[in-house]
N, C-alpha and C positions, 0 to 999 in steps of 0.2 A: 900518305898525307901530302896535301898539294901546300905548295909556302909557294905564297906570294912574296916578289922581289922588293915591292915598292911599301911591306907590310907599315911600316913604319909611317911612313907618308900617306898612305888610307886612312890609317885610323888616326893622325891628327889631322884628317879633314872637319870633324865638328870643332874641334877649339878655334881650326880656321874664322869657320862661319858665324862663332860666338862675337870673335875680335871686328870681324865685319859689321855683323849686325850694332858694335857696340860704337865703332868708329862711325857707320854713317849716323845712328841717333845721338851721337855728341857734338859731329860738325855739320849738322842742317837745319833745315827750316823744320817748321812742325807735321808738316807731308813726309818730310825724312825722317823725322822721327820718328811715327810709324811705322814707315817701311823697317827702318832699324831697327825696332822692337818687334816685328814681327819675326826677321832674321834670326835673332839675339834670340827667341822661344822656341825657331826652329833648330837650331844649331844644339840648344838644350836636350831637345826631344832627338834630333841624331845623336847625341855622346847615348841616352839613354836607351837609345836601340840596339846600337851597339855595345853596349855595356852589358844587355841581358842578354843578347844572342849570338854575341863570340864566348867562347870559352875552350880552357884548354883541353884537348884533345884524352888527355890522359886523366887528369883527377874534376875537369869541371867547372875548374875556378876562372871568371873572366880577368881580361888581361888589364882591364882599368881596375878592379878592385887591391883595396888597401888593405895587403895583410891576406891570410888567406881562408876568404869567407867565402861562403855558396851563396847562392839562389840569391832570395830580396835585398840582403845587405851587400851586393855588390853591385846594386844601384848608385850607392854611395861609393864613388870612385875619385877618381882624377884625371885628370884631360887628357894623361898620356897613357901608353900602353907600356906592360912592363916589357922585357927582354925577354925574361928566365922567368917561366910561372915561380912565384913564390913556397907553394906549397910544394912538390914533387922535384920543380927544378927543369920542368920541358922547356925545350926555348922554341920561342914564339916565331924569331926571324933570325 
């Protein structure tokens, strides 16, 4: 298995993009806000790609999921990645 060094810092690139999108449509004009809300849905839709098509190597479960569920209820996550998959215990990085 290849591990990445920087794994940690990849995958909070979408919370990144979230907090962008959400800073420029708080401090612009209505052209920025926009643009920010556009951000702000993209940054959504990357945690959620990644959420569905990382997963741990050994039992399955992705590294944003809460608790250790499969497949569609690990959609429902959180911004960050775990360490140590929960379920089996593989570490991520």
């Amino acid at each position: 298995m290849v591990r990445i060094r920087a794994f940690k810092y990849v995958l909070g690139i979408p919370l990144a993009v979230v907090l962008l999108g959400f800073g420029i449509s708080l401090f612009g004009n209505s052209e920025a806000f926009e643009t920010g809300g556009v951000i702000f849905v993209g940054g959504f839709a990357l945690q959620a790609l990644l959420s569905l098509s990382l997963a741990c190597p050994t039992c399955g479960k992705s590294p944003y999921a809460i608790g250790p569920h499969l497949g569609p209820l690990s959609f429902i996550g959180k911004p960050w990645p775990d360490k140590f998959c929960s379920k089996c215990g593989h570490q991520f990085f």
